[in-house]
C-alpha positions in Angstrom: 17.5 21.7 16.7 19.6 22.2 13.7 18.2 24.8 10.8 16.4 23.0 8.3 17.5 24.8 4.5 14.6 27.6 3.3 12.3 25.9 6.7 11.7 28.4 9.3 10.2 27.5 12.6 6.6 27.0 11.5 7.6 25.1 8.5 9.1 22.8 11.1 6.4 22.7 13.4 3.9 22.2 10.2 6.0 19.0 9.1 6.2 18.0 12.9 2.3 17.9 13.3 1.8 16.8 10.4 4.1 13.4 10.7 2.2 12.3 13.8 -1.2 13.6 12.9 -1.4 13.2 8.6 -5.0 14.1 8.2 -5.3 16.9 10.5 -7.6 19.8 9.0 -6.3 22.8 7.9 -8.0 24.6 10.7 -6.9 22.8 13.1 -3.1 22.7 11.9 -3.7 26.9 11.7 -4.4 27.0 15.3 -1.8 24.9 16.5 0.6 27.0 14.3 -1.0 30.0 15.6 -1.5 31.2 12.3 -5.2 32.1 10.0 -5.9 29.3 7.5 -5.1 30.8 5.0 -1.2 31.5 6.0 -1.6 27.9 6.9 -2.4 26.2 3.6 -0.1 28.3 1.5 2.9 26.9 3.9 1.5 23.3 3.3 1.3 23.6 -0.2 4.6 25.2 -0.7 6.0 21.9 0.9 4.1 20.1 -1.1 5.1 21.6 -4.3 8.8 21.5 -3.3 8.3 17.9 -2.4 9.4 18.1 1.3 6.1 16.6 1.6 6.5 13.6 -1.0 3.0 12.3 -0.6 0.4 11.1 2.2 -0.4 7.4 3.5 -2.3 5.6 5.7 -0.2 3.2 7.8 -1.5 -0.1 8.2 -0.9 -2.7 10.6 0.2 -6.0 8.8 -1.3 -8.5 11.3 -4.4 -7.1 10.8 -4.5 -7.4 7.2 -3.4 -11.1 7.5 0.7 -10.9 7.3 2.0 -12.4 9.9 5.9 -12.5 9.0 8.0 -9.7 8.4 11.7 -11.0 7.3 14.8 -9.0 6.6 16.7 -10.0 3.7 19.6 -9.1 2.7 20.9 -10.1 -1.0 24.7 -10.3 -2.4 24.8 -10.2 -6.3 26.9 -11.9 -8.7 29.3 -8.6 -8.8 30.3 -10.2 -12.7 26.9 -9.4 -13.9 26.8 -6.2 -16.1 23.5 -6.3 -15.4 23.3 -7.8 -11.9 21.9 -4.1 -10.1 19.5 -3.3 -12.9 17.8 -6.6 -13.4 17.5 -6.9 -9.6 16.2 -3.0 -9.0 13.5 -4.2 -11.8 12.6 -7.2 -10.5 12.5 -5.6 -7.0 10.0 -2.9 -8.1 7.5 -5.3 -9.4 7.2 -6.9 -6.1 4.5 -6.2 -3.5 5.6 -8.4 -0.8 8.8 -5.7 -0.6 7.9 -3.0 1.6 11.6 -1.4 1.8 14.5 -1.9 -0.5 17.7 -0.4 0.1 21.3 -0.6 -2.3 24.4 -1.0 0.7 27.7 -0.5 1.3 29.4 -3.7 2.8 29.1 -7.7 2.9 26.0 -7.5 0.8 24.3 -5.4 -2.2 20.7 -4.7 -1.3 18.4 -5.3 1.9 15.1 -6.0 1.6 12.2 -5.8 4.1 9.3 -8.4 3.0 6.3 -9.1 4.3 4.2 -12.9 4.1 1.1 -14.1 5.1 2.8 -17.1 6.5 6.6 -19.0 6.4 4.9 -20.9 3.4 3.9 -18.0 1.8 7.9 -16.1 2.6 9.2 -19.5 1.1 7.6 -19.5 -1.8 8.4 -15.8 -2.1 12.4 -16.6 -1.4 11.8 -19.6 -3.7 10.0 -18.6 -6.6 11.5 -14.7 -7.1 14.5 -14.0 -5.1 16.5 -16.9 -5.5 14.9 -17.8 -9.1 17.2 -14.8 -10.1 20.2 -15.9 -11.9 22.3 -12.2 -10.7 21.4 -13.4 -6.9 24.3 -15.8 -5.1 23.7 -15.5 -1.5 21.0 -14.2 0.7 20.4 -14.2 4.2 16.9 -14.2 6.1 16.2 -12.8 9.5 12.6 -13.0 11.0 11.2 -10.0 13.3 10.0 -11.4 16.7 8.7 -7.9 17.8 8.6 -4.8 16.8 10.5 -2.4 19.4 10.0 1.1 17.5 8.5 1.7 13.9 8.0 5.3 12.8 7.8 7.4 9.4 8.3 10.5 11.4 11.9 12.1 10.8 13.6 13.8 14.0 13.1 17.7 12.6 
């Protein structure tokens, strides 16, 4: 395992149990880091504070909520636009259906995961915001047909 900067061991572990078990109780991550409570807190809210914990979530299945389509999209830009990066980034925020949006190197300029209720529903989302932006010139879906590994937990 490769030394994490100002982590020790614990610190690791801490993060380590933590990723897989988010709501665990103090007491119970203190035992498992063989350590008092109190020890155990202060380590937690130091990595909180220094934001190597950036914040707490439940994760929620989609298809139980009702979204049934997860698409990939990836986005070129009109590259003459000034403004092209900025008006997307803005326009990208504001959008719930956008679960993940990442700025690349390569072919195209941004990749987007988006979930929909339905293909009507990721049509009109294509339709109606993506494409109705006049900085977007080419995008390119791809449907997921099965999930084969989805984690938030980093390899520390």
């Amino acid at each position: 395992m490769a030394a994490l900067p100002d982590l020790d061991r614990t610190d690791v572990r801490l993060l380590q149990l933590l990723q897989e078990h988010g709501r665990m109780q103090n007491a119970d991550l203190a035992r498992k880091l063989s350590l008092s409570p109190a020890p155990s807190l202060r380590r937690l809210q130091r990595l909180e504070e220094s934001g190597v914990i950036a914040r707490y979530a439940a994760i929620v299945d989609p298809k139980k909520v009702g979204f049934a389509v997860t698409a990939h999209l990836d986005v070129m830009l009109d590259k003459q636009a000034e403004h092209a990066r900025s008006t997307f980034r803005k326009a990208v925020q504001k959008w719930p259906e956008v679960l993940t949006g990442y700025a690349l190197t390569g072919q195209w300029d941004y990749s987007l995961k988006v979930v929909a209720r339905d293909l009507d529903g990721y049509a009109r989302f294509l339709m109606e915001k993506v494409l109705a932006l006049p900085v977007v010139v080419n995008v390119q879906s791809a449907f997921v047909l099965e999930t084969v590994k989805e984690t938030t937990a980093l390899p520390i």
